[in-house]
N, C-alpha and C positions, 0 to 999 in steps of 0.2 A: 405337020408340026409334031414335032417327038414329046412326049412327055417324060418325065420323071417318073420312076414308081416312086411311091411313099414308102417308105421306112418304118416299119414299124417301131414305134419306141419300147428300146429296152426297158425300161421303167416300168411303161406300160404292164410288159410283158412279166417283168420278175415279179409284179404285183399280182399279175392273175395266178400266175405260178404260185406264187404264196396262199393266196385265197387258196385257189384248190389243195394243195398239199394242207391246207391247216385242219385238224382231226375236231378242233371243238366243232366243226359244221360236217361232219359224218354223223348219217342217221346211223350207222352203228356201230359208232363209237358213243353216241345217245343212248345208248339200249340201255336195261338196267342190268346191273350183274348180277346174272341169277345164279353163279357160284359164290357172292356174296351174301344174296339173300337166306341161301340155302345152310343159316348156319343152325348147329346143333342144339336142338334145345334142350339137350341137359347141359352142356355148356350155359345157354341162356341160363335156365333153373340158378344153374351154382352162382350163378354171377351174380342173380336175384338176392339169393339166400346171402352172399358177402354184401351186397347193399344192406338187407334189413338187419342183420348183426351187427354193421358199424351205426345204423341209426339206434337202433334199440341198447347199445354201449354206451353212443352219446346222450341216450336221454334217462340215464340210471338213477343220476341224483333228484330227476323229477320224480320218478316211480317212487323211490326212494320214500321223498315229501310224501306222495299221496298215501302209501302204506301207512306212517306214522298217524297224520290225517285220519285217516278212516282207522284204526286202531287204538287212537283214543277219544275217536265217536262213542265203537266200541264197548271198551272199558267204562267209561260214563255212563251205560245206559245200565251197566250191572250191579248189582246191591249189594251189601256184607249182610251178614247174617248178627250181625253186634249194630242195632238200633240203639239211636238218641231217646232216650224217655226223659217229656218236661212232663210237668203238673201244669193241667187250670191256672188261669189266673185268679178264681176267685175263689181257691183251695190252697191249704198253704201245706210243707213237708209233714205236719203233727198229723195230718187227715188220711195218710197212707196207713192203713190198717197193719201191711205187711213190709217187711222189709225192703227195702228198694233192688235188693239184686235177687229177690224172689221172684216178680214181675218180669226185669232183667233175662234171667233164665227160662223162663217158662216163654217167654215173649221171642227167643233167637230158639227155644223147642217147636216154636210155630210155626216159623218161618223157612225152618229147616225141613220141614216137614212136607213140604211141596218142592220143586226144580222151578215151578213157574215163579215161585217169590226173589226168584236170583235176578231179576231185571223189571227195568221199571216198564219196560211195553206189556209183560205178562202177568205183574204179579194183581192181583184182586184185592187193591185195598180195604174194601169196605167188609170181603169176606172176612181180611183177618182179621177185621176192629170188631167182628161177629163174635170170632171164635175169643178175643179178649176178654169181650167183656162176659161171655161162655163162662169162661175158665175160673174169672174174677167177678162174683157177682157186689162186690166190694167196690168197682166199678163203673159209677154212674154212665160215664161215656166214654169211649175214645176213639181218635182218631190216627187216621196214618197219612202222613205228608210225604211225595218224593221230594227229594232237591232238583236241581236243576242240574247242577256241573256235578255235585260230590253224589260221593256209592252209599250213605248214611243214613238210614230210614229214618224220619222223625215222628215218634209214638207219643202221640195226647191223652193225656190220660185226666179224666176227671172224677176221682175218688167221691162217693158217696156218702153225705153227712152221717156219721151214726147217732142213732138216741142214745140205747141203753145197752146194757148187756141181759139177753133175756137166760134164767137157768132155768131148768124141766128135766128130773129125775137127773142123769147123768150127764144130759148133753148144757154144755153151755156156749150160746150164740151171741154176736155183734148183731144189732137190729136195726137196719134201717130207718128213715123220716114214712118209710112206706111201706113199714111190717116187715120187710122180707129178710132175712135169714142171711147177712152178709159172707160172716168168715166165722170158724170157728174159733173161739176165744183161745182155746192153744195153739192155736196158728197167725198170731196176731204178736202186736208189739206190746212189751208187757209191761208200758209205761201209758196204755189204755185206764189200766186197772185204778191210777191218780185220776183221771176225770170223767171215767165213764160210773155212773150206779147199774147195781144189779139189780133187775125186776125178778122175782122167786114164784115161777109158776105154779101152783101143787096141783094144777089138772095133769100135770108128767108128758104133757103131748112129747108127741117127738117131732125134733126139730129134723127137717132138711134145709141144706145149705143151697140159696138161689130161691127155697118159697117161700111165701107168705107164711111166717109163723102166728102174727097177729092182725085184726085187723087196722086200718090203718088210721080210723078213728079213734082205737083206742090207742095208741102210738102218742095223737096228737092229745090224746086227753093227759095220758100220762105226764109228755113233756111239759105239755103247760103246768101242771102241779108242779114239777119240780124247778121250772122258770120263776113261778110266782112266789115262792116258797124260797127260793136264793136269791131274789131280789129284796125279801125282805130278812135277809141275815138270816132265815131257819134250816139249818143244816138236818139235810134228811138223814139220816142210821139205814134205813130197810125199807122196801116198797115191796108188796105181797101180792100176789093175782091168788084170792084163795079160790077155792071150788064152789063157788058163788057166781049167779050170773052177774055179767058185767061191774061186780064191787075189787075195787080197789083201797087198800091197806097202807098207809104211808106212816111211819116210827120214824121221830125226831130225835136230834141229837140230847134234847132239854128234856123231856121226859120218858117214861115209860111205857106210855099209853100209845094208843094207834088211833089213826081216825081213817073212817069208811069214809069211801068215794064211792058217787056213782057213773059208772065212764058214758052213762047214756045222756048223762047231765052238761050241765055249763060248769066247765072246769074253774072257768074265772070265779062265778060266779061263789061257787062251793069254796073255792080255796080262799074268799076272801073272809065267808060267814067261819071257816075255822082260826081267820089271824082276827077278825071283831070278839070271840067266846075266849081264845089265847090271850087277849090283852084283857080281859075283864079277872078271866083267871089269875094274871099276873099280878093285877091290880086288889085283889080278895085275899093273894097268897095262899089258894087252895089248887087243886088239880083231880081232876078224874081218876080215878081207880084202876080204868080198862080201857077204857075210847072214847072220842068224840064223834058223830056222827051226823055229814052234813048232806047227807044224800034227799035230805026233800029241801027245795028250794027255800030260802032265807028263814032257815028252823034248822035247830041243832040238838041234837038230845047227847046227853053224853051218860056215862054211868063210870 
């Protein structure tokens, strides 16, 4: 019996034909190009350097923001040398001894005076309120506040009460509640001279400016006579420190006599036994010759 051969199908055939000729299934036409890989790296470099130029152009208006940002952190944190000076609250403008743009000036000579006082991270508050009240002993306290946002330093200043004006030989002083030797009377506001009195020392001590020129008892002895004494309508003339321990000399507007204190004494006390001998005087229509004299407790000698 004869057979057929089989025929191979063309079909078949052009499809294997395909298979093999097709290059994606060549292991090397797989391979990797290493004429490709092999490219130049300063070529790469350049190509780098054009990528971060076009980002760092597009992000200019950011940079931009942050600069402004961070420069007026900056400028905020830096101080002028032209400080806010208020007063106390419990100090009114009559209690400035000195003019207000004397303080002003010597207060921006301060400041200027160091590089570290140009900013609030460096400057030493409390040193400068040191050197303030140094300068100005006229100056009970003060303080130095930064702001928060603005460059404006704000300077407290609490002016110290004055008594009297004390004078000794050529020097004449502002005197403090506490003895000490505030400003010199020609360095002061010369609308003092309406409500302050002058005490007339004749021991001639010499006064310094910042010390104690008195002590502070006798301060308070003084003021009380002159409080008790204008509470009852008697207008003083002259109060004397003569070269007498501890005696004090008070000359009234009403007559010409003086009456002794003693400042180791009860000021009240004294100044009242002189307004009970002052009204009997009144009352008799006579008056002392020279003084009254109320320095031993509720006894009066006068002559």
């Amino acid at each position: 019996m004869l057979f057929k051969k089989k025929q191979v199908s063309s079909n078949n055939r052009s499809s294997s034909q395909r298979l093999n000729s097709n290059p994606g299934f060549s292991y090397y036409n797989n391979r990797p190009n290493r004429q490709a890989n092999n490219t130049d790296p300063k070529a790469i470099k350049k190509s780098s350097k054009r990528v971060d130029l076009k980002y760092h152009l597009k992000h200019i208006p950011s940079y931009l923001i942050v600069i402004v940002i961070v420069g007026s952190v900056l400028y905020t944190l830096t101080l002028t040398i032209r400080p806010r000076i208020i007063l106390g609250k419990s100090n009114s403008g009559s209690n400035l001894l000195r003019d207000k743009k004397v303080y002003e000036q010597r207060i921006r000579q301060i400041l200027e005076s160091s590089i570290f006082n140009r900013t609030k991270l460096t400057i030493n508050t409390e040193s400068v309120s040191k050197q303030i009240e140094k300068e100005f002993p006229e100056i009970q306290h003060s303080t130095v506040r930064l702001p928060i946002v603005g460059r404006e330093a704000v300077i407290g200043l609490e002016p110290a009460i004055p008594a009297f004006i004390l004078a000794s030989g050529t020097s004449r002083y502002i005197i403090g509640s506490d003895g000490r030797a505030l400003v010199s009377y020609w360095d002061t506001n010369a609308s003092l001279s309406t409500y302050l009195l002058t005490v007339v020392d004749d021991s001639k001590i010499e006064i310094k400016k910042g010390e104690v020129a008195l002590p502070k008892d006798y301060v308070d002895f003084i003021t009380t006579v002159m409080l008790q004494l204008k509470a009852k309508n008697v207008s003083i003339k002259a109060l004397q420190l003569p070269n007498l321990i501890n005696e004090l000399r008070v000359v009234t507007t009403e007559k010409d006599y003086y009456i002794k204190f003693d400042m180791n004494g009860d000021a009240r006390l004294q100044t009242g036994t002189f307004l009970a001998i002052r009204e009997r005087f009144t009352t008799q229509n006579t008056n002392p010759s020279e003084y009254i004299d109320v320095r031993v407790p509720e006894r009066s000698y006068y002559k």
